[in-house]
N, C-alpha and C positions, 0 to 999 in steps of 0.2 A: 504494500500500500504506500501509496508518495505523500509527500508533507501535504499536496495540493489537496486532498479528498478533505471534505466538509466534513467543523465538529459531529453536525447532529451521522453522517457514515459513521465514525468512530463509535459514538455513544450508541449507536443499536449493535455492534460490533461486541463492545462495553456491557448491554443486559443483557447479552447472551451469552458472555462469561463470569460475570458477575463481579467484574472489576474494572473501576476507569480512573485513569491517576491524568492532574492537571499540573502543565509544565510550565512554569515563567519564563522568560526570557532570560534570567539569570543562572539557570539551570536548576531551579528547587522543584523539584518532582512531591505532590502531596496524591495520596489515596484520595479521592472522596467518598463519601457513605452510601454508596450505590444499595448497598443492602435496606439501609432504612430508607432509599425512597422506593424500591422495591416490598417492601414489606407493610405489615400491617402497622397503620396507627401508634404512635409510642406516646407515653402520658407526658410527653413535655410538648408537643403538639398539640393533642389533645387539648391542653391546659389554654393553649394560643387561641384555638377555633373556641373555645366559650368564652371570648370576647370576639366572635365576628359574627355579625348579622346581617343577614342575608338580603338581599340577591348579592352571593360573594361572588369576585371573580380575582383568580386563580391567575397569578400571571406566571409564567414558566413550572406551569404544572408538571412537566414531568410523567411519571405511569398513575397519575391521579389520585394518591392517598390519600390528598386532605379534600381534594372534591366527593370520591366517593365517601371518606365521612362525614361530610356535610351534609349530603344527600340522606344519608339513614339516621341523622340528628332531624330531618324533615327541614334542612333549611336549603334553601336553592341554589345551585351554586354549579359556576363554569370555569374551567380550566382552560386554557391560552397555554402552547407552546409551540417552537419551531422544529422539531424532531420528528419527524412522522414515524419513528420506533418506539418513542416513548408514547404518542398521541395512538397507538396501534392498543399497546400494551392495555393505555389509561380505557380504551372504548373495551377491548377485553374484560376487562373488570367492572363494566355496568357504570365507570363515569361520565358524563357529558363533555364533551370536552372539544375544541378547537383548533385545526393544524391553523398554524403562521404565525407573525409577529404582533405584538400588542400596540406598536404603530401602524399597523395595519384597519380597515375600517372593522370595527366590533357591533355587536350589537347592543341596543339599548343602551346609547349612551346616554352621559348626565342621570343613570337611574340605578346604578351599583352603589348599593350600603355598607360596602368592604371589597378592597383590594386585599391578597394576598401576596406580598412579596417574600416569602420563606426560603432557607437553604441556601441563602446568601444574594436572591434575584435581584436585589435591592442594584447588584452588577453590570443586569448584563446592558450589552451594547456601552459599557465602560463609560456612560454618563448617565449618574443618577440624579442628576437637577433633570435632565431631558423628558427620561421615565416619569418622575413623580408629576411635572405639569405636564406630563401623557395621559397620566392617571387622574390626573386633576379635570381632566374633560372629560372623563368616564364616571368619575362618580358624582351622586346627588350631594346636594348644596352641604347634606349633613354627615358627609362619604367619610370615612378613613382607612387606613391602610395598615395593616399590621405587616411589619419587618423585620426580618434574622438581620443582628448584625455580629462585626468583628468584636470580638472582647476590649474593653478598657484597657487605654497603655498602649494598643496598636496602631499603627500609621494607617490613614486614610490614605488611599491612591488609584490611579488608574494604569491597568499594565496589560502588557500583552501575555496571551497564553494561548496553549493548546492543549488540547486532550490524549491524550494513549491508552492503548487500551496493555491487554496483559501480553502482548505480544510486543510491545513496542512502538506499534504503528500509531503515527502522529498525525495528527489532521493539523490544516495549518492556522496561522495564529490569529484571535479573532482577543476583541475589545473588551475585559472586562476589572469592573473596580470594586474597591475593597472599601467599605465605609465602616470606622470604628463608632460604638455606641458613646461616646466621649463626645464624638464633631455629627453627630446626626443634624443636630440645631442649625450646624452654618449650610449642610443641605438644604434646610427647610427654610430655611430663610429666604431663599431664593428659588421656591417654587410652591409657596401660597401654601404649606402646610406648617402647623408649629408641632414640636413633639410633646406629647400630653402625658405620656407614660416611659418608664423604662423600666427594665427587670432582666434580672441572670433566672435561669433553671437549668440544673443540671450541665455549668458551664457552658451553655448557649446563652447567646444574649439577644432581645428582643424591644421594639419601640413601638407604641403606638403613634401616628400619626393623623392630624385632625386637618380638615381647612381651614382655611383661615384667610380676613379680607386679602386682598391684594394690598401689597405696602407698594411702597416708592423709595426712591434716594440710597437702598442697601448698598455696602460698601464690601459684601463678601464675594468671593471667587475659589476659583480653582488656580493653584500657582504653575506652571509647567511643568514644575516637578509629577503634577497629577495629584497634591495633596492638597485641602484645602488652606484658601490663606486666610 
Protein backbone atom coordinates (compact mmCIF):
# COMPACT_ATOMS: atom_id res chain seq x y z
CA UNK A 1 0.00 0.00 0.00
CA UNK A 2 1.71 3.62 -0.93
CA UNK A 3 1.63 6.64 1.48
CA UNK A 4 -0.82 8.15 -1.34
CA UNK A 5 -4.13 5.64 -0.39
CA UNK A 6 -6.70 7.69 1.99
CA UNK A 7 -6.91 7.64 5.88
CA UNK A 8 -10.44 6.45 5.97
CA UNK A 9 -8.59 2.96 3.20
CA UNK A 10 -6.39 2.53 6.18
CA UNK A 11 -8.86 2.71 8.81
CA UNK A 12 -11.24 -0.04 7.22
CA UNK A 13 -7.93 -1.95 6.75
CA UNK A 14 -7.46 -0.95 10.75
CA UNK A 15 -11.33 -2.77 11.82
CA UNK A 16 -10.54 -5.46 10.38
CA UNK A 17 -7.42 -6.01 12.27
CA UNK A 18 -8.28 -4.54 15.12
CA UNK A 19 -5.47 -2.18 15.20
CA UNK A 20 -4.66 1.43 13.89
CA UNK A 21 -1.72 3.54 15.28
CA UNK A 22 -1.45 7.59 14.31
CA UNK A 23 1.84 8.99 13.00
CA UNK A 24 3.06 12.78 13.44
CA UNK A 25 5.31 14.00 11.42
CA UNK A 26 8.00 13.96 14.20
CA UNK A 27 7.84 10.24 14.04
CA UNK A 28 5.71 9.59 17.58
CA UNK A 29 3.65 6.51 16.47
CA UNK A 30 0.48 6.30 19.26
CA UNK A 31 -2.10 3.14 19.34
CA UNK A 32 -5.56 4.45 19.32
CA UNK A 33 -8.41 2.63 21.07
CA UNK A 34 -9.98 1.19 18.08
CA UNK A 35 -11.36 -1.49 20.59
CA UNK A 36 -13.50 0.95 22.43
CA UNK A 37 -14.82 2.51 19.57
CA UNK A 38 -15.56 -0.93 18.30
CA UNK A 39 -17.06 -2.13 21.21
CA UNK A 40 -19.91 -1.70 23.48
CA UNK A 41 -20.69 1.54 25.42
CA UNK A 42 -18.16 2.05 28.41
CA UNK A 43 -19.58 4.10 31.64
CA UNK A 44 -17.26 7.09 31.14
CA UNK A 45 -19.21 7.76 27.90
CA UNK A 46 -22.04 6.74 29.03
CA UNK A 47 -21.80 9.36 31.84
CA UNK A 48 -21.07 12.14 28.71
CA UNK A 49 -24.42 11.03 26.73
CA UNK A 50 -26.62 11.85 30.03
CA UNK A 51 -25.86 15.33 29.45
CA UNK A 52 -26.82 15.21 25.71
CA UNK A 53 -30.37 15.98 24.55
CA UNK A 54 -31.50 15.10 21.69
CA UNK A 55 -31.94 15.55 18.40
CA UNK A 56 -27.96 14.71 18.80
CA UNK A 57 -25.63 14.69 16.06
CA UNK A 58 -22.71 12.77 16.18
CA UNK A 59 -19.80 14.40 14.28
CA UNK A 60 -17.04 11.63 13.21
CA UNK A 61 -19.05 8.90 14.40
CA UNK A 62 -17.05 6.32 13.66
CA UNK A 63 -18.95 2.23 14.00
CA UNK A 64 -21.69 4.26 15.85
CA UNK A 65 -21.57 3.49 19.62
CA UNK A 66 -22.60 6.50 21.10
CA UNK A 67 -25.54 6.92 18.28
CA UNK A 68 -26.61 3.44 18.72
CA UNK A 69 -26.82 4.36 22.58
CA UNK A 70 -28.72 7.03 22.06
CA UNK A 71 -31.01 5.56 20.06
CA UNK A 72 -32.12 2.66 22.93
CA UNK A 73 -31.90 5.62 25.62
CA UNK A 74 -35.20 6.71 23.12
CA UNK A 75 -33.23 9.87 22.32
CA UNK A 76 -32.66 10.74 18.43
CA UNK A 77 -29.65 10.97 17.30
CA UNK A 78 -27.21 10.86 13.88
CA UNK A 79 -23.94 10.19 13.25
CA UNK A 80 -21.74 12.10 10.41
CA UNK A 81 -18.56 10.57 9.27
CA UNK A 82 -16.15 10.33 6.29
CA UNK A 83 -15.14 6.58 6.30
CA UNK A 84 -17.43 4.59 4.44
CA UNK A 85 -15.87 1.28 6.73
CA UNK A 86 -16.78 2.77 9.73
CA UNK A 87 -20.25 4.21 8.40
CA UNK A 88 -20.75 0.33 6.98
CA UNK A 89 -19.97 -1.19 10.40
CA UNK A 90 -22.18 1.81 12.36
CA UNK A 91 -25.55 0.91 9.69
CA UNK A 92 -24.57 -2.98 10.69
CA UNK A 93 -25.38 -2.29 14.18
CA UNK A 94 -28.88 -0.72 13.62
CA UNK A 95 -27.26 3.08 13.83
CA UNK A 96 -28.49 5.99 11.73
CA UNK A 97 -25.85 7.27 10.48
CA UNK A 98 -24.38 9.52 7.41
CA UNK A 99 -21.34 8.94 4.85
CA UNK A 100 -19.35 12.55 4.38
CA UNK A 101 -18.14 15.58 5.92
CA UNK A 102 -19.91 17.77 8.47
CA UNK A 103 -19.10 20.74 6.03
CA UNK A 104 -20.89 19.17 3.85
CA UNK A 105 -24.81 20.09 3.47
CA UNK A 106 -26.80 18.01 6.67
CA UNK A 107 -29.94 17.92 7.55
CA UNK A 108 -32.14 19.80 9.71
CA UNK A 109 -30.14 22.42 10.31
CA UNK A 110 -30.37 25.28 13.04
CA UNK A 111 -32.52 22.25 14.88
CA UNK A 112 -29.68 19.95 16.66
CA UNK A 113 -29.85 20.20 20.76
CA UNK A 114 -26.23 18.50 20.95
CA UNK A 115 -23.36 18.15 18.89
CA UNK A 116 -21.16 15.33 19.75
CA UNK A 117 -17.52 15.85 19.25
CA UNK A 118 -15.92 12.74 21.32
CA UNK A 119 -12.60 10.65 20.96
CA UNK A 120 -10.79 13.65 20.33
CA UNK A 121 -13.03 15.07 16.87
CA UNK A 122 -12.94 18.35 18.42
CA UNK A 123 -9.49 17.75 15.52
CA UNK A 124 -10.40 16.81 12.62
CA UNK A 125 -9.67 18.92 9.52
CA UNK A 126 -6.96 20.59 12.01
CA UNK A 127 -9.04 23.69 12.75
CA UNK A 128 -11.29 23.76 15.57
CA UNK A 129 -12.50 27.48 15.54
CA UNK A 130 -13.78 26.37 11.67
CA UNK A 131 -15.63 23.13 13.03
CA UNK A 132 -17.27 24.72 16.18
CA UNK A 133 -18.81 27.91 13.94
CA UNK A 134 -19.68 24.78 11.53
CA UNK A 135 -21.45 23.48 14.21
CA UNK A 136 -22.75 26.76 15.31
CA UNK A 137 -25.03 26.77 12.07
CA UNK A 138 -26.21 23.40 12.89
CA UNK A 139 -27.54 23.78 16.05
CA UNK A 140 -30.68 25.55 17.80
CA UNK A 141 -30.25 28.84 19.32
CA UNK A 142 -30.16 26.74 22.77
CA UNK A 143 -27.49 23.94 20.91
CA UNK A 144 -24.29 22.77 22.78
CA UNK A 145 -21.71 20.53 22.13
CA UNK A 146 -20.19 18.03 24.21
CA UNK A 147 -16.03 17.57 23.65
CA UNK A 148 -13.13 15.00 24.56
CA UNK A 149 -10.21 17.00 25.10
CA UNK A 150 -6.37 16.73 25.76
CA UNK A 151 -5.41 16.59 29.58
CA UNK A 152 -4.21 19.63 31.56
CA UNK A 153 -0.56 20.79 31.02
CA UNK A 154 -0.66 19.73 27.30
CA UNK A 155 0.19 21.94 24.26
CA UNK A 156 -2.79 22.88 22.05
CA UNK A 157 -1.65 22.53 18.35
CA UNK A 158 -2.25 21.72 14.94
CA UNK A 159 -0.03 18.94 13.09
CA UNK A 160 0.08 16.65 10.47
CA UNK A 161 -0.51 12.87 10.79
CA UNK A 162 -1.22 9.69 9.27
CA UNK A 163 -2.61 6.43 10.15
CA UNK A 164 -1.19 2.72 9.87
CA UNK A 165 -2.47 0.01 10.24
CA UNK A 166 -0.74 -3.36 11.95
CA UNK A 167 1.01 -3.84 8.85
CA UNK A 168 2.71 -0.65 8.58
CA UNK A 169 0.93 0.70 5.76
CA UNK A 170 0.55 4.41 5.95
CA UNK A 171 -2.09 6.53 4.29
CA UNK A 172 -0.93 9.92 3.65
CA UNK A 173 -0.96 12.97 5.93
CA UNK A 174 -4.11 14.67 6.53
CA UNK A 175 -4.81 17.99 9.07
CA UNK A 176 -5.54 17.39 12.40
CA UNK A 177 -5.37 19.30 16.13
CA UNK A 178 -4.99 18.70 19.50
CA UNK A 179 -6.89 21.13 21.92
CA UNK A 180 -5.93 20.94 25.68
CA UNK A 181 -8.89 21.36 28.33
CA UNK A 182 -6.80 24.34 29.86
CA UNK A 183 -7.18 26.68 26.22
CA UNK A 184 -10.63 25.34 25.34
CA UNK A 185 -11.91 29.10 26.22
CA UNK A 186 -9.47 30.82 23.75
CA UNK A 187 -11.33 28.32 21.19
CA UNK A 188 -14.41 29.54 22.14
CA UNK A 189 -13.93 32.69 22.10
CA UNK A 190 -13.63 32.90 18.68
CA UNK A 191 -16.59 30.96 17.46
CA UNK A 192 -19.70 32.16 19.58
CA UNK A 193 -19.41 29.32 22.13
CA UNK A 194 -18.23 29.84 25.89
CA UNK A 195 -17.25 26.70 27.97
CA UNK A 196 -19.88 26.13 30.72
CA UNK A 197 -18.49 22.92 32.02
CA UNK A 198 -15.23 20.97 32.44
CA UNK A 199 -14.46 17.56 34.06
CA UNK A 200 -11.69 14.56 34.13
CA UNK A 201 -13.28 10.79 34.20
CA UNK A 202 -11.31 8.15 34.33
CA UNK A 203 -8.39 10.25 32.94
CA UNK A 204 -10.31 11.44 29.92
CA UNK A 205 -11.05 14.94 29.92
CA UNK A 206 -14.36 16.60 28.73
CA UNK A 207 -16.16 20.32 28.02
CA UNK A 208 -19.29 21.28 27.80
CA UNK A 209 -19.86 24.00 25.25
CA UNK A 210 -22.89 26.45 25.06
CA UNK A 211 -23.78 29.40 22.56
CA UNK A 212 -23.30 32.39 23.02
CA UNK A 213 -24.16 36.04 21.43
CA UNK A 214 -21.78 36.93 18.88
CA UNK A 215 -18.89 39.24 20.47
CA UNK A 216 -16.74 41.64 18.42
CA UNK A 217 -13.07 43.22 18.90
CA UNK A 218 -11.43 39.59 20.27
CA UNK A 219 -7.85 39.78 20.24
CA UNK A 220 -7.35 35.65 20.40
CA UNK A 221 -5.73 33.58 17.48
CA UNK A 222 -3.82 30.67 16.46
CA UNK A 223 0.01 31.45 16.54
CA UNK A 224 1.98 29.59 13.49
CA UNK A 225 3.30 27.41 15.68
CA UNK A 226 -0.42 25.90 15.50
CA UNK A 227 -0.81 26.65 19.40
CA UNK A 228 -3.16 29.19 20.59
CA UNK A 229 -1.90 32.77 21.30
Amino acid sequence: MKPSVSPAEVFERALEQGLVYARSESGERVALPIHRWLGPLGPVDARVLDRAAGPVLDVGCGPGRHVLALSRRGVLAVGVDIAPAAIGRARDRGAAVILGSIFDPVPSPERWRTALLLDGNIGIGGRPVALLRRLGELLSPRGEILCELDPPGTASRCELIALEDREGARSRWFAWARVSVDEVGVICSRSRFTAIETWGDEGRWFARLALAPARTGMTFGWRGDGAPA
